[in-house]
PAKOL-567274 format. One record per atom (N, C-alpha, C, CB): residue number from 1; residue in one letter; atom name; x, y, z. Coordinates in steps of 0.001 Angstrom, whole numbers, plus 500000, padded with zeros to 6 digits. Glycine has a CB too. Layout:
<pt num="NUM" residuo="A" atomo="CA" u="X" v="Y" w="Z"/>
...
This chain:
<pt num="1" residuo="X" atomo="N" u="518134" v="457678" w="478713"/>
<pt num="1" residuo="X" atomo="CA" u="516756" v="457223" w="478738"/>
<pt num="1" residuo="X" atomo="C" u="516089" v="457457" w="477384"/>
<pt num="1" residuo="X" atomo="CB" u="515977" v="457934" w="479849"/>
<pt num="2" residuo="X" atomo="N" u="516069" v="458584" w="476911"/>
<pt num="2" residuo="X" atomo="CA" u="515666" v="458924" w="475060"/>
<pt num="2" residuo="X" atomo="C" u="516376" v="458131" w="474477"/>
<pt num="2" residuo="X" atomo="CB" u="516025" v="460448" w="474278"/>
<pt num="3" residuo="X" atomo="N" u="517659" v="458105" w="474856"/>
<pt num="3" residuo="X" atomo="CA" u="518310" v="456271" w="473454"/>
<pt num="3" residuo="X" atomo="C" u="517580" v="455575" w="473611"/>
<pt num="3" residuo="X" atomo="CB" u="519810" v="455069" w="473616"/>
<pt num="4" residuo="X" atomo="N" u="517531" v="455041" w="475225"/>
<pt num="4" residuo="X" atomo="CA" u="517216" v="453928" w="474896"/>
<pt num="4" residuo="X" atomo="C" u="515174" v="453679" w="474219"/>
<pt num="4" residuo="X" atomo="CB" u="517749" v="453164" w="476354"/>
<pt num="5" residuo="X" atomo="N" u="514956" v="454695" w="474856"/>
<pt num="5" residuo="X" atomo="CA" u="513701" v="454460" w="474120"/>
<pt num="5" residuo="X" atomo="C" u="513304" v="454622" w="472835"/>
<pt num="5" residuo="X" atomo="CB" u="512959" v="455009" w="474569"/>
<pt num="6" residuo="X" atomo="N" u="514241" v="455475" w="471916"/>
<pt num="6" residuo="X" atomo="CA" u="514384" v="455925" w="470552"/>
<pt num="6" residuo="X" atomo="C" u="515162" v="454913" w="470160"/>
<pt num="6" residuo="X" atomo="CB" u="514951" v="457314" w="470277"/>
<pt num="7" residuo="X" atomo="N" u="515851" v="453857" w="470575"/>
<pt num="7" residuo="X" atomo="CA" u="516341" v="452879" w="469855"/>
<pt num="7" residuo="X" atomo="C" u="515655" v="451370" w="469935"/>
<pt num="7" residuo="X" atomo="CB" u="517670" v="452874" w="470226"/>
<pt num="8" residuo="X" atomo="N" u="515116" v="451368" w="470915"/>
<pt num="8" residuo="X" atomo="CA" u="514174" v="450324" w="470706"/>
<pt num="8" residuo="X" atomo="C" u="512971" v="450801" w="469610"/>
<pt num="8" residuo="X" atomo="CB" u="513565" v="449929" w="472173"/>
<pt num="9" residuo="X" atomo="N" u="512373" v="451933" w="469381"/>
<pt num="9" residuo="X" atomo="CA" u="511129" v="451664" w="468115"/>
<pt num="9" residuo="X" atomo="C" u="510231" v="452659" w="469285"/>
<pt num="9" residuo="X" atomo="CB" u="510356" v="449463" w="467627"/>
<pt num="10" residuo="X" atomo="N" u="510122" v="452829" w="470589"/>
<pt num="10" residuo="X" atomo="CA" u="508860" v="453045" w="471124"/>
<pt num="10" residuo="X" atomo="C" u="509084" v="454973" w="471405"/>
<pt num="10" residuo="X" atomo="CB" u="508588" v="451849" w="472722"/>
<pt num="11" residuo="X" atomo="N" u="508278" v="455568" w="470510"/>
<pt num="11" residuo="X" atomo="CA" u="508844" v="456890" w="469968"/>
<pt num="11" residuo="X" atomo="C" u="507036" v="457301" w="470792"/>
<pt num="11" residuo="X" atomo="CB" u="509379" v="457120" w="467686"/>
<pt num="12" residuo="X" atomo="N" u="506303" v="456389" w="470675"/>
<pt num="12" residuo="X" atomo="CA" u="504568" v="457048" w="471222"/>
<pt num="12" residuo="X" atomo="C" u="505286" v="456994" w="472777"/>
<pt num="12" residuo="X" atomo="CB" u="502579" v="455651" w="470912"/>
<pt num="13" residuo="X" atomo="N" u="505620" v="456026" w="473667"/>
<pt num="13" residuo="X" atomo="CA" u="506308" v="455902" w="475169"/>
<pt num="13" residuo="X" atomo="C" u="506883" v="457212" w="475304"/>
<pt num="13" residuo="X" atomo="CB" u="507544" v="454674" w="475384"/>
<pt num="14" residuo="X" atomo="N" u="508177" v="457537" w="474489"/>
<pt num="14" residuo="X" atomo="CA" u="508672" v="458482" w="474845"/>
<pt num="14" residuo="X" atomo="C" u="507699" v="459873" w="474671"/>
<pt num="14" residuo="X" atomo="CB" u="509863" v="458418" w="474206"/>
<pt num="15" residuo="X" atomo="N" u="507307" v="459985" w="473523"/>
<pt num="15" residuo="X" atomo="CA" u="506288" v="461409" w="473666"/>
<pt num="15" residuo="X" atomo="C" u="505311" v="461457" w="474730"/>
<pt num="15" residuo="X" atomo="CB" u="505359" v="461641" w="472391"/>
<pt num="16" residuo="X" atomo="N" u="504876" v="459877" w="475364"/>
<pt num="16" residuo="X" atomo="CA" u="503861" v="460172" w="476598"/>
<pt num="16" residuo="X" atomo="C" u="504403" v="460488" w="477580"/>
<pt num="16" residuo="X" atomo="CB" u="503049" v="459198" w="477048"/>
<pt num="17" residuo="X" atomo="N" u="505983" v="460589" w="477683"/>
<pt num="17" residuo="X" atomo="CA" u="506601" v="460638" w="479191"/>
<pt num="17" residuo="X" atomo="C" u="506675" v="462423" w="479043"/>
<pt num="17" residuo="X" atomo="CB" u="508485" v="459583" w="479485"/>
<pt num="18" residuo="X" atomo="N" u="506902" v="462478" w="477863"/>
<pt num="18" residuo="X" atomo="CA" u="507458" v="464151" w="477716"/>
<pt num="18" residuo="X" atomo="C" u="506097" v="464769" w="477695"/>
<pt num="18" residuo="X" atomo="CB" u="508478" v="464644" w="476118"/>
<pt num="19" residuo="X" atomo="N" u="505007" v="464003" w="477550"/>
<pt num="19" residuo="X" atomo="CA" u="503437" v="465219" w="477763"/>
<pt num="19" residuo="X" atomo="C" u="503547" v="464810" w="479312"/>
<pt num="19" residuo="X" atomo="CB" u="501336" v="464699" w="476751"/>
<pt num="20" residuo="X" atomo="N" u="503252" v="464221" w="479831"/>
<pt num="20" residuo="X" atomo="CA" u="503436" v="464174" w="481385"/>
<pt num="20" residuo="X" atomo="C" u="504143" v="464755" w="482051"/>
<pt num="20" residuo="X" atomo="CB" u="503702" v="463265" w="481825"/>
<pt num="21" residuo="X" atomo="N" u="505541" v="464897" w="481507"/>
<pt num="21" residuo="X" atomo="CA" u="506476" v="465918" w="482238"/>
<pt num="21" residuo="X" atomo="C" u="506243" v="467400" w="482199"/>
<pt num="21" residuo="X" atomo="CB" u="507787" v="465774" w="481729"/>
<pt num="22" residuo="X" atomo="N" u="505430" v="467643" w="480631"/>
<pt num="22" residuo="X" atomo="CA" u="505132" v="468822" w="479820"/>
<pt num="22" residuo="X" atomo="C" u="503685" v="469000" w="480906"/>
<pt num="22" residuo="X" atomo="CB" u="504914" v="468523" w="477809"/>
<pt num="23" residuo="X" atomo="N" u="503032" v="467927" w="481182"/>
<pt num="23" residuo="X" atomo="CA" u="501985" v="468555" w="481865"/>
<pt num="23" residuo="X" atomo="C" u="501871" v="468960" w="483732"/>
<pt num="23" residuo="X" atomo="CB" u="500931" v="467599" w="481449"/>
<pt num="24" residuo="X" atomo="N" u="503122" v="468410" w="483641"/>
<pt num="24" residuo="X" atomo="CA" u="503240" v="468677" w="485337"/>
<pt num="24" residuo="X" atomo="C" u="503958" v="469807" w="485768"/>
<pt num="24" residuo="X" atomo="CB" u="503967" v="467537" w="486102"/>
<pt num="25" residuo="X" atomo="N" u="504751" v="470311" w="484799"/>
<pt num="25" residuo="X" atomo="CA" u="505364" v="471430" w="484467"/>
<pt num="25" residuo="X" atomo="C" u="504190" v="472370" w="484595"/>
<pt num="25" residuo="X" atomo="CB" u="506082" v="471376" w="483108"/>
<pt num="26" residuo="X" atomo="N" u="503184" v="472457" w="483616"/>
<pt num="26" residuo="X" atomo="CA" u="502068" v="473456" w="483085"/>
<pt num="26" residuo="X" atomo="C" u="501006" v="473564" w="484349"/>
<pt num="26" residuo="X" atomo="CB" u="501240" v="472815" w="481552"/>
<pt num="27" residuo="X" atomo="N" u="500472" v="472264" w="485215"/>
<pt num="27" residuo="X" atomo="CA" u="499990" v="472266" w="486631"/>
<pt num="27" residuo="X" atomo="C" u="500788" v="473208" w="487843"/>
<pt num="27" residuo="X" atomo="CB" u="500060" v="470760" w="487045"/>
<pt num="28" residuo="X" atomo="N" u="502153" v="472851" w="487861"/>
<pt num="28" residuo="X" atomo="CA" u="502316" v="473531" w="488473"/>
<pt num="28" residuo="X" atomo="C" u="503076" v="474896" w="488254"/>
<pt num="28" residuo="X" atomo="CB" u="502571" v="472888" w="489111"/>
<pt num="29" residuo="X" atomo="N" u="503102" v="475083" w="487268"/>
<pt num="29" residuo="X" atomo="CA" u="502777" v="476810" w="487027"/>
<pt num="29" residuo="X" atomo="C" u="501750" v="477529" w="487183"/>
<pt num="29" residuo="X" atomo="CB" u="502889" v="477229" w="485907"/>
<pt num="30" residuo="X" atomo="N" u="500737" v="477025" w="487022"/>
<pt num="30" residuo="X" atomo="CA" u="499093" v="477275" w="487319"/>
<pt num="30" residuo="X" atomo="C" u="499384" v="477793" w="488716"/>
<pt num="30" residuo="X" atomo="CB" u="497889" v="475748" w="487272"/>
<pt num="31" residuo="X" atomo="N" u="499262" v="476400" w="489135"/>
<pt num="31" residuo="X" atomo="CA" u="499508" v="476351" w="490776"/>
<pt num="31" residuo="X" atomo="C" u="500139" v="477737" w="491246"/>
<pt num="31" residuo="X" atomo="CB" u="500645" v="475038" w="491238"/>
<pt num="32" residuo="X" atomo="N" u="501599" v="478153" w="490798"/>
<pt num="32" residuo="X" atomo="CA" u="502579" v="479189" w="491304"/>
<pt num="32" residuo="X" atomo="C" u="501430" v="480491" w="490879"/>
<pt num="32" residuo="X" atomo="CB" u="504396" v="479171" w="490385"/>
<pt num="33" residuo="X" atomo="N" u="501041" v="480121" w="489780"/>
<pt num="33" residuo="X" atomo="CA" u="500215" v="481748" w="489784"/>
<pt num="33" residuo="X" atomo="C" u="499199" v="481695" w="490067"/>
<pt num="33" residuo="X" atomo="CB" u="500026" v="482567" w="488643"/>
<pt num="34" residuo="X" atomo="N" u="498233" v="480932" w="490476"/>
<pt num="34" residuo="X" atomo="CA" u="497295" v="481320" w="491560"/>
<pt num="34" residuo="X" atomo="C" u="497855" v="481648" w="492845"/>
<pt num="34" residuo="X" atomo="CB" u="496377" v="480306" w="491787"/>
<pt num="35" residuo="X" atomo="N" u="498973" v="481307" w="493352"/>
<pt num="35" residuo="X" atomo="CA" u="499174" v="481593" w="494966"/>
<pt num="35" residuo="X" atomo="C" u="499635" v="482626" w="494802"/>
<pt num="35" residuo="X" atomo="CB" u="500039" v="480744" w="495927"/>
<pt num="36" residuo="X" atomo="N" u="500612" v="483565" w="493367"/>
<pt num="36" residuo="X" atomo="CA" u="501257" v="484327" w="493273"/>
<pt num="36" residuo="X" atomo="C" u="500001" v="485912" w="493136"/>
<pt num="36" residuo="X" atomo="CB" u="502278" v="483783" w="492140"/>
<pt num="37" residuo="X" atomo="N" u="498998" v="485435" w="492777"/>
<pt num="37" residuo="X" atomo="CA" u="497731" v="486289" w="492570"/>
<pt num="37" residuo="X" atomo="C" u="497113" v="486419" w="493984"/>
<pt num="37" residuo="X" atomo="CB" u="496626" v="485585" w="491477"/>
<pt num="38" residuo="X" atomo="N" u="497349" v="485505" w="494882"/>
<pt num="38" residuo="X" atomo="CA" u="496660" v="485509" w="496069"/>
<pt num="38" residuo="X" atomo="C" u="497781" v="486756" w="497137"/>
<pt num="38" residuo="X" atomo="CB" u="496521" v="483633" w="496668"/>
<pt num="39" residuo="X" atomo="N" u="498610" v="486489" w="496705"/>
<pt num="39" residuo="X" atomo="CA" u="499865" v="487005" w="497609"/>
<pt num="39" residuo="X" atomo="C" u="499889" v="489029" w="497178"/>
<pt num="39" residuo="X" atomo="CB" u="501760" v="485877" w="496883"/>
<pt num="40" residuo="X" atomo="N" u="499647" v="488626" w="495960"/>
<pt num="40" residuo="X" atomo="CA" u="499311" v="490514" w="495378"/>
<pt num="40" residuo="X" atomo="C" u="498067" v="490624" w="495662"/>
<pt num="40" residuo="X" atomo="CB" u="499444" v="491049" w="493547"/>
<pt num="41" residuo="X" atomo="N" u="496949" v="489961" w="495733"/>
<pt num="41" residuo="X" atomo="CA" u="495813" v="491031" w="496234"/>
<pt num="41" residuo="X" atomo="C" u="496004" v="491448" w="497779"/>
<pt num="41" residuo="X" atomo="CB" u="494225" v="490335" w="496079"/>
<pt num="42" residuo="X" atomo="N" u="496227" v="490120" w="498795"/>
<pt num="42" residuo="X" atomo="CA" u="496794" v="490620" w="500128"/>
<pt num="42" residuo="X" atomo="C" u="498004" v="491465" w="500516"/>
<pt num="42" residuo="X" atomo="CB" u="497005" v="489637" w="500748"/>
<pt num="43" residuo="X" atomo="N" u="498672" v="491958" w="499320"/>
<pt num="43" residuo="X" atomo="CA" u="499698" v="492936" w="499953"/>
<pt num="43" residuo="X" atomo="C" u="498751" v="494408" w="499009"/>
<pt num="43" residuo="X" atomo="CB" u="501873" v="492481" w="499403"/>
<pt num="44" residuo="X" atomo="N" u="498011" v="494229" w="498250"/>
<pt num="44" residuo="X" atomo="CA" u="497197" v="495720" w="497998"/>
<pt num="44" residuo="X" atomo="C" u="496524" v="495837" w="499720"/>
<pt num="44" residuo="X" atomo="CB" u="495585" v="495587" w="496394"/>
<pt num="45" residuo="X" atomo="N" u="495479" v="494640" w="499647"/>
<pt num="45" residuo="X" atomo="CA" u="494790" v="494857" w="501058"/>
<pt num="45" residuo="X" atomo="C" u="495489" v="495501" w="502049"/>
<pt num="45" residuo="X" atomo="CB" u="494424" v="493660" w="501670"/>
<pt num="46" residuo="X" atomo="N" u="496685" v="495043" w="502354"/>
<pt num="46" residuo="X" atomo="CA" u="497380" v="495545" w="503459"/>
<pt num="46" residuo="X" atomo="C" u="497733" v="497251" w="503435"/>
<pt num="46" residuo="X" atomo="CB" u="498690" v="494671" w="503513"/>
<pt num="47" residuo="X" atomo="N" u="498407" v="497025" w="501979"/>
<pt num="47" residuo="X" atomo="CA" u="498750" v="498526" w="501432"/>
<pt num="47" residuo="X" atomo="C" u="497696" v="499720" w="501709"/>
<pt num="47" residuo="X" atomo="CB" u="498892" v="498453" w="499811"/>
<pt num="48" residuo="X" atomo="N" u="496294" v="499107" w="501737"/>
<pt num="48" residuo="X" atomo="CA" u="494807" v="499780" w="501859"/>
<pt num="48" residuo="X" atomo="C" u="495125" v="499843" w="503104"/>
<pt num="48" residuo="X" atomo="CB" u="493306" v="499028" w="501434"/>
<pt num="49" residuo="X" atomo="N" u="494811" v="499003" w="503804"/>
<pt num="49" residuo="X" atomo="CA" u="494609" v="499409" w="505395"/>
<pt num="49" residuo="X" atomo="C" u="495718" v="500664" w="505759"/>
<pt num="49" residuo="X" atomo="CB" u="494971" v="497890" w="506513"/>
<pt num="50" residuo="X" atomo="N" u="496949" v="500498" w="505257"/>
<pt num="50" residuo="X" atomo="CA" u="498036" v="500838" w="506233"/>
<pt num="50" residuo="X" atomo="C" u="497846" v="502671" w="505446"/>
<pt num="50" residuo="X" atomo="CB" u="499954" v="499651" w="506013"/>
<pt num="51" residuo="X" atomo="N" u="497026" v="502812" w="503940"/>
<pt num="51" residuo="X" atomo="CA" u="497019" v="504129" w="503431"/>
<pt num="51" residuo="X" atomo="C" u="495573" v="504407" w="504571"/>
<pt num="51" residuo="X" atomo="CB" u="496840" v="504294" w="501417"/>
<pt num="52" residuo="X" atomo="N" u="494832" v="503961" w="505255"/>
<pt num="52" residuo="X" atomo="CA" u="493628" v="505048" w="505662"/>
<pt num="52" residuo="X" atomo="C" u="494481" v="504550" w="506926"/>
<pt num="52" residuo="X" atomo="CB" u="491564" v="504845" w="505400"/>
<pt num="53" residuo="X" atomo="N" u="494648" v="504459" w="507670"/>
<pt num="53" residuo="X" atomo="CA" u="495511" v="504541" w="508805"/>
<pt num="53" residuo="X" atomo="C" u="496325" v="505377" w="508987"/>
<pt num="53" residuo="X" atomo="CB" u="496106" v="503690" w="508971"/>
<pt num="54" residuo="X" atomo="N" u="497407" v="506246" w="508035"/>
<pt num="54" residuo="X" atomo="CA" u="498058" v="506676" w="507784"/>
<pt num="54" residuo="X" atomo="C" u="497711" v="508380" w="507137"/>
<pt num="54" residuo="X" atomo="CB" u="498528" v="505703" w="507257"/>
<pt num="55" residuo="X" atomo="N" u="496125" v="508058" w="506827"/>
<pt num="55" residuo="X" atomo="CA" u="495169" v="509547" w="506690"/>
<pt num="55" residuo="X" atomo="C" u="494607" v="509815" w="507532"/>
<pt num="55" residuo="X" atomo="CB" u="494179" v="509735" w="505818"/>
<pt num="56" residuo="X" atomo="N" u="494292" v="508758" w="508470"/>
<pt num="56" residuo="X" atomo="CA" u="493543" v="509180" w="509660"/>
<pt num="56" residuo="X" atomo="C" u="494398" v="510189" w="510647"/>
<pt num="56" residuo="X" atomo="CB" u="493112" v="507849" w="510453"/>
<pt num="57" residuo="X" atomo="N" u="495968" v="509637" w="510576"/>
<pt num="57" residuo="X" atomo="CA" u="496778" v="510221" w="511218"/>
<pt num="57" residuo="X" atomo="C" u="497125" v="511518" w="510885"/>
<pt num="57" residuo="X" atomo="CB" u="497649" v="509565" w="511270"/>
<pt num="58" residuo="X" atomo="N" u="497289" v="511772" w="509518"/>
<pt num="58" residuo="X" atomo="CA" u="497403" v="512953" w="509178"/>
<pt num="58" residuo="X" atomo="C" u="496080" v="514101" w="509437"/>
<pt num="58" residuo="X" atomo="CB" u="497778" v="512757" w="507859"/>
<pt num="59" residuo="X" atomo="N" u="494677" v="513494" w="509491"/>
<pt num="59" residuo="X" atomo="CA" u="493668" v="514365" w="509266"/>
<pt num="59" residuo="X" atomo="C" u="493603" v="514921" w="510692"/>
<pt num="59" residuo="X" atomo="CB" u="492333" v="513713" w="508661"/>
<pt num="60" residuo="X" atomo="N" u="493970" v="513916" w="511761"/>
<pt num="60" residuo="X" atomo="CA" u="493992" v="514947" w="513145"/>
<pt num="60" residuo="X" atomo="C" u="495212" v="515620" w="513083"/>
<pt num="60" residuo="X" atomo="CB" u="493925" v="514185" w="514688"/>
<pt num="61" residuo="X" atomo="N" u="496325" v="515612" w="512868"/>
<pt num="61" residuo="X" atomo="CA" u="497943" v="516623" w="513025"/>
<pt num="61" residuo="X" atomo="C" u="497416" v="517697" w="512277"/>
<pt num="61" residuo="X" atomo="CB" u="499686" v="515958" w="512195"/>
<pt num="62" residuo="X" atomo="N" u="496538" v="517719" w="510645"/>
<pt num="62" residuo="X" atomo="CA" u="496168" v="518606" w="510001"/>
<pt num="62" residuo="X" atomo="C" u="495018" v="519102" w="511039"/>
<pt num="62" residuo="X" atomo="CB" u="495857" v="518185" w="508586"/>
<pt num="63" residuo="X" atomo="N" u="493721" v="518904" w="511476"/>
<pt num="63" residuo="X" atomo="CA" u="492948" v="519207" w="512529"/>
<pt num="63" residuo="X" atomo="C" u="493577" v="520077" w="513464"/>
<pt num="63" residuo="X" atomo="CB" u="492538" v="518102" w="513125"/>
<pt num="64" residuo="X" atomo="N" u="494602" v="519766" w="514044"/>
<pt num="64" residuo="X" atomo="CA" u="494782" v="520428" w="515270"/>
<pt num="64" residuo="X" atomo="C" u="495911" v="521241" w="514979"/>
<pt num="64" residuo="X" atomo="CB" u="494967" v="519527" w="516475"/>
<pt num="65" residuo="X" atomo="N" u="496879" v="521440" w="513778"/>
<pt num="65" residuo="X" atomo="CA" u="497196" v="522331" w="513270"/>
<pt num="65" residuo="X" atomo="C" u="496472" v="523337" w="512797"/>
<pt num="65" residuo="X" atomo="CB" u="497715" v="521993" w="512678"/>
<pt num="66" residuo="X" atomo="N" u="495061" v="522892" w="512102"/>
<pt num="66" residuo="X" atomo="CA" u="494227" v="524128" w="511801"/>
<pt num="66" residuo="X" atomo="C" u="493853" v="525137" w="512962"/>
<pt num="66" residuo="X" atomo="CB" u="492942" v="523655" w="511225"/>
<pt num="67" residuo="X" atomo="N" u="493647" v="524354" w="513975"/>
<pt num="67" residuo="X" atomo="CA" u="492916" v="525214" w="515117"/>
<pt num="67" residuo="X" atomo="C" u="494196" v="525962" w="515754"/>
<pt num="67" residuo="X" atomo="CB" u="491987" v="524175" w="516382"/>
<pt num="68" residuo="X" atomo="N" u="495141" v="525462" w="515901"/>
<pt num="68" residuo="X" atomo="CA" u="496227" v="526137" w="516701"/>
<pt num="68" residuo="X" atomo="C" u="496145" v="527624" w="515335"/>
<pt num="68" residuo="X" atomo="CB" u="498119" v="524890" w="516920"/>
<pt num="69" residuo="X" atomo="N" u="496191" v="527279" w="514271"/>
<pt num="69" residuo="X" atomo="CA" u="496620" v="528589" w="513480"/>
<pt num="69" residuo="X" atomo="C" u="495292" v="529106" w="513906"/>
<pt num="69" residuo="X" atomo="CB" u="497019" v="528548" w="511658"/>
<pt num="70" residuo="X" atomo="N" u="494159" v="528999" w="513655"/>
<pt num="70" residuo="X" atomo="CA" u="492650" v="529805" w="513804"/>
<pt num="70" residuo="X" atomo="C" u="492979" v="530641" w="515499"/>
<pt num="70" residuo="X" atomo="CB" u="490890" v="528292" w="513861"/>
<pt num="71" residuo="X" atomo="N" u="493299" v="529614" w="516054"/>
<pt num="71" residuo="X" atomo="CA" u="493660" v="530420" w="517719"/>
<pt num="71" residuo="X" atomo="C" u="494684" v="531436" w="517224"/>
<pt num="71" residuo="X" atomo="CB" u="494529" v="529229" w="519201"/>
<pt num="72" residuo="X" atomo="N" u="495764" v="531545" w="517044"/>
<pt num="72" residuo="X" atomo="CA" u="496646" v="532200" w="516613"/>
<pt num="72" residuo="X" atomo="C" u="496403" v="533631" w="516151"/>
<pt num="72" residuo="X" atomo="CB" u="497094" v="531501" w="515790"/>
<pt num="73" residuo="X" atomo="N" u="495194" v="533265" w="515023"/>
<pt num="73" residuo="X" atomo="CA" u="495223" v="534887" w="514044"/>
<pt num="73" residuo="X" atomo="C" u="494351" v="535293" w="515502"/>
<pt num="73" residuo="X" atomo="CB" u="494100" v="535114" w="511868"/>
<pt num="74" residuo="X" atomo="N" u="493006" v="534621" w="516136"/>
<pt num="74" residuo="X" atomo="CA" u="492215" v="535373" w="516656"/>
<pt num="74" residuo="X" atomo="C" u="492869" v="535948" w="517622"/>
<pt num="74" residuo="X" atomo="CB" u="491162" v="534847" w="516982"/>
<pt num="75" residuo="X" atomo="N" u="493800" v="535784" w="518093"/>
<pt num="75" residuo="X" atomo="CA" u="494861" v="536649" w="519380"/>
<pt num="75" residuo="X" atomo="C" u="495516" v="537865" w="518321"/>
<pt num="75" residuo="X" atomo="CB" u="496555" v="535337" w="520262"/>
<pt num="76" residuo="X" atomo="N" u="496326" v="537502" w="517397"/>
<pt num="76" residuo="X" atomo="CA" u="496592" v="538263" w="516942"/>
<pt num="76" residuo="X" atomo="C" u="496148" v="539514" w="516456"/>
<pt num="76" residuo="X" atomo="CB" u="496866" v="537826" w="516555"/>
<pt num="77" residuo="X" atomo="N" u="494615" v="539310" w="515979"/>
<pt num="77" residuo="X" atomo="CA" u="493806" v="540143" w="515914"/>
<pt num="77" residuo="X" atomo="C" u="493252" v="540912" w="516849"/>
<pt num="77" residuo="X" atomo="CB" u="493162" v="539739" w="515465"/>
<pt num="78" residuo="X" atomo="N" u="492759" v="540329" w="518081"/>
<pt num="78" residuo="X" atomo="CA" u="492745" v="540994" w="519491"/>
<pt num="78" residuo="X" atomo="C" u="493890" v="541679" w="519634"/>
<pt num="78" residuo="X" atomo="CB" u="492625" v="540060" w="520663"/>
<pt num="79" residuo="X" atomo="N" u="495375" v="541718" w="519651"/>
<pt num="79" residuo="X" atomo="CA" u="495968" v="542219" w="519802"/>
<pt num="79" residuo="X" atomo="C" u="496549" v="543532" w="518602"/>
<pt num="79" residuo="X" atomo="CB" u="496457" v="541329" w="520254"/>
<pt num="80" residuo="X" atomo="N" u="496078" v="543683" w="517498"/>
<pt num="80" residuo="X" atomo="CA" u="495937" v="544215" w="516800"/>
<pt num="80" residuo="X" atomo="C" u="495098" v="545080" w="516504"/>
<pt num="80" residuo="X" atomo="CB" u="496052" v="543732" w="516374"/>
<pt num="81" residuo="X" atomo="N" u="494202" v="544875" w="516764"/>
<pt num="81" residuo="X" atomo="CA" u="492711" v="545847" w="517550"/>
<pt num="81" residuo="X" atomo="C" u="492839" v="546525" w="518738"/>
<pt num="81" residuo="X" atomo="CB" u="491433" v="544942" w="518016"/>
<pt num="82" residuo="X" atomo="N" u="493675" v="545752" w="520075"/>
<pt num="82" residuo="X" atomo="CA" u="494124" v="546584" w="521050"/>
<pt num="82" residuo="X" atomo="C" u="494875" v="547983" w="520966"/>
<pt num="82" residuo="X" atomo="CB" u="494809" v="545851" w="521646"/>
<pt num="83" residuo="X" atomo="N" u="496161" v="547512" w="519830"/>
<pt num="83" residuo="X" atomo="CA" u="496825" v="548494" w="519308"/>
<pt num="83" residuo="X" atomo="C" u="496317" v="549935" w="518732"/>
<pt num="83" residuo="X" atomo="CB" u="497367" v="547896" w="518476"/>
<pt num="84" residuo="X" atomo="N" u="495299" v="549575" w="517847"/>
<pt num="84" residuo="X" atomo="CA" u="494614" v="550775" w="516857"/>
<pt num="84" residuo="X" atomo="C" u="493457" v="550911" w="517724"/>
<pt num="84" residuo="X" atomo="CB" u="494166" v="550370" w="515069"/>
<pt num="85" residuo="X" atomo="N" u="493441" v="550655" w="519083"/>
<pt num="85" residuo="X" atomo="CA" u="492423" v="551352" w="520060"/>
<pt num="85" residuo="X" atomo="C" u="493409" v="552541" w="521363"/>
<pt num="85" residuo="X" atomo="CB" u="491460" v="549770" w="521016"/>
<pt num="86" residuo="X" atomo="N" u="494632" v="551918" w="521242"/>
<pt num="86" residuo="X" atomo="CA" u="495493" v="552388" w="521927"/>
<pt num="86" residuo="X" atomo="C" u="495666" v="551925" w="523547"/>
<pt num="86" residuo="X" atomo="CB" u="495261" v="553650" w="521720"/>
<pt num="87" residuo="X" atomo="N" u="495173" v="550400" w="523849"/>
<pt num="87" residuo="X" atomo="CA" u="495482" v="549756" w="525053"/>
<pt num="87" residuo="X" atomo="C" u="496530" v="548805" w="525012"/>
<pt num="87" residuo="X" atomo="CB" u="494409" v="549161" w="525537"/>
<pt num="88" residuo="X" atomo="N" u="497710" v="549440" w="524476"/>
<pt num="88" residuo="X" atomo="CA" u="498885" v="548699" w="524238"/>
<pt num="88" residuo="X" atomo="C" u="499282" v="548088" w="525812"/>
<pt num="88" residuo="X" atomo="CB" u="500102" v="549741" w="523499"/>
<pt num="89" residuo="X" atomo="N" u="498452" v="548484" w="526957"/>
<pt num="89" residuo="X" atomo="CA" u="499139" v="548008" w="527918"/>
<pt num="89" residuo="X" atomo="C" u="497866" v="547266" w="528687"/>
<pt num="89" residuo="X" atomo="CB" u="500014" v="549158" w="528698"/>
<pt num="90" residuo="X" atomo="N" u="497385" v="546875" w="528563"/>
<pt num="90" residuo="X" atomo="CA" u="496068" v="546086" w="528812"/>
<pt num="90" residuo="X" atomo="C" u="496004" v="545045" w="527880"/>
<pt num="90" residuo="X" atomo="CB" u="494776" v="546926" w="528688"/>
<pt num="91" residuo="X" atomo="N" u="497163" v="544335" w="526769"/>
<pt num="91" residuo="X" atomo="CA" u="496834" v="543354" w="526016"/>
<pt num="91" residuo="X" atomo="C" u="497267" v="542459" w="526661"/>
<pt num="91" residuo="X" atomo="CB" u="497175" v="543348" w="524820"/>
<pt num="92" residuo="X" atomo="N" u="497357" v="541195" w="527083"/>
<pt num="92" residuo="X" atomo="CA" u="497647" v="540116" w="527740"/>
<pt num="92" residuo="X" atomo="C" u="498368" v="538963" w="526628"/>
<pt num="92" residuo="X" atomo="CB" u="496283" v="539664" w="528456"/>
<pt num="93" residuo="X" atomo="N" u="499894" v="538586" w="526382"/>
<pt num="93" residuo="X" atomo="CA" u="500320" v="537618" w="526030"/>
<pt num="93" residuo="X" atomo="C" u="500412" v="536469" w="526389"/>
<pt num="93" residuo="X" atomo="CB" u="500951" v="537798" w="525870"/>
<pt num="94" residuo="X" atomo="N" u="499262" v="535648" w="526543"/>
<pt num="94" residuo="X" atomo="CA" u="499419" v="534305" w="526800"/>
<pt num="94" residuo="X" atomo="C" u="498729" v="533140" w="525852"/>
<pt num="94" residuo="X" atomo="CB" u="498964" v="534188" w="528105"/>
């Protein structure tokens, strides 16, 4: 197709086919990176949701780990106080 158009004389024809090709090329690269920009902000979004979802979960396991330890010392301490009162047999393990 370039012979034949480079051998007939028509050299402006051929450079208009190659900006057209050159420009449909350059459209749709555009094209690929706008959808490709659309596709990374919705996987941050997602990434967002799925990180406070994923703190929420942790902040109650951390929550109710805190309290189980806070329950914990305060027995321990009752029972440690029982001791240095000397009602080692009046402390209740439950």
């Amino acid at each position: 197709e370039n012979q034949s158009l480079k051998s007939s004389g028509s050299e402006a024809l051929l450079a208009a086919q190659w900006r057209q090709r050159y420009e449909g090329c350059l459209s749709e690269k555009d094209d690929l990176q706008c959808r490709l920009q659309i596709e990374v902000e919705k996987a941050e979004i997602m990434a967002d949701q799925r990180r406070k979802v994923d703190s929420g979960k942790f902040e109650m396991k951390y929550r109710d780990l805190k309290e189980s330890f806070r329950l914990y010392r305060k027995k321990a301490k009752e029972i440690f106080e029982a001791q240095q009162r000397g009602d080692v047999g009046l402390v209740s393990i439950a």
